[in-house]
C-alpha positions, 0 to 999 in steps of 0.5 A: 277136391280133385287131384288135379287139384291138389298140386295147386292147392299146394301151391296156393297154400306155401304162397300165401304162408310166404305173402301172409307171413309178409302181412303178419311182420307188417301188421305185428310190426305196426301193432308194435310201433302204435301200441306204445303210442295210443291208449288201448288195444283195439285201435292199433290193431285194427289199424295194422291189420288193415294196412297189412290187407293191402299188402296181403290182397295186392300180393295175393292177387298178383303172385299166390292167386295169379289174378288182376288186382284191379278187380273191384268185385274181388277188392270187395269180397276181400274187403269183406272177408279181411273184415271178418279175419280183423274180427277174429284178428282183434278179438283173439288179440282182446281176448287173450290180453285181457282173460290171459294177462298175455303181453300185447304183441304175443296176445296180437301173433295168436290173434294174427295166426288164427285169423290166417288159417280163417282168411286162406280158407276164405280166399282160396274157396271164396274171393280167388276161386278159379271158377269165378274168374275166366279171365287169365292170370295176370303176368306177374 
C-alpha cells in the first residue's frame, strides 16, 4: 500500500466502522426481534443479516466508497461477498451457541464482529476498489 494510500484507507476504514456499526444494530436488533418468534437460530440470522446488507451496501456505495449505487456489477460482487460474510456471521453465531451454551444475541455480536473484519476487508480490496471504477464518485 502506498502512502498516498493510507490517508484513504483510514477513512475508508472509520466510515465503514461508523455504517457497519449502523447494519450491526440493524442485524442484532432484528435478530433479536425474530429469535423470540421462530424456532431455531439460523433462520433469523440469516434473515437480519440480509436485511442489515442492504443498509450496509446502500450506505457504503454512497458515503464510505463514494460510489454509484446503482451498479449491478457491484451490487453482485457484494451480494456475493455478504454471502460469505452470512456464512461466517451465522456459523459463528451456531457455533458459539451450541459448543459454548452463549445466549443468542451475544452468540450473534461475536458472529457479527467477525464476519465485519471479513467483509471491510472484502469490500475495500474487492467490490469498491478504486481501480476497478473510473467512473466518478457519487455526490453524496
Amino acid at each position: 500500500m502506498s502512502a498516498r494510500r493510507a490517508p484513504a484507507l483510514a477513512r475508508q476504514a472509520l466510515g465503514y466502522l461508523l455504517v457497519g456499526g449502523l447494519a450491526a444494530v440493524v442485524d442484532i436488533g432484528l435478530f433479536h426481534l425474530l429469535v423470540s418468534r421462530m424456532d431455531g437460530i439460523l433462520l433469523p440470522a440469516v434473515a437480519s443479516f440480509l436485511v442489515a446488507a442492504v443498509v450496509n451496501y446502500t450506505l457504503s456505495s454512497v458515503w464510505v466508497y463514494r460510489r454509484q449505487w446503482r451498479s449491478l456489477r457491484r451490487a453482485s460482487r457484494f451480494l456475493l461477498f455478504a454471502l460469505v460474510g452470512l456464512c461466517i456471521n451465522a456459523g459463528v453465531t451456531w457455533w458459539l451457541v451450541h459448543l459454548f451454551a452463549a445466549a443468542p444475541t451475544l452468540a450473534k455480536i461475536g458472529g457479527v464482529g467477525i464476519a465485519f473484519g471479513a467483509n471491510f476487508l472484502m469490500n475495500t480490496f474487492i467490490v469498491f476498489r478504486a481501480e476497478d471504477d473510473p467512473q466518478t464518485a457519487a455526490t453524496p
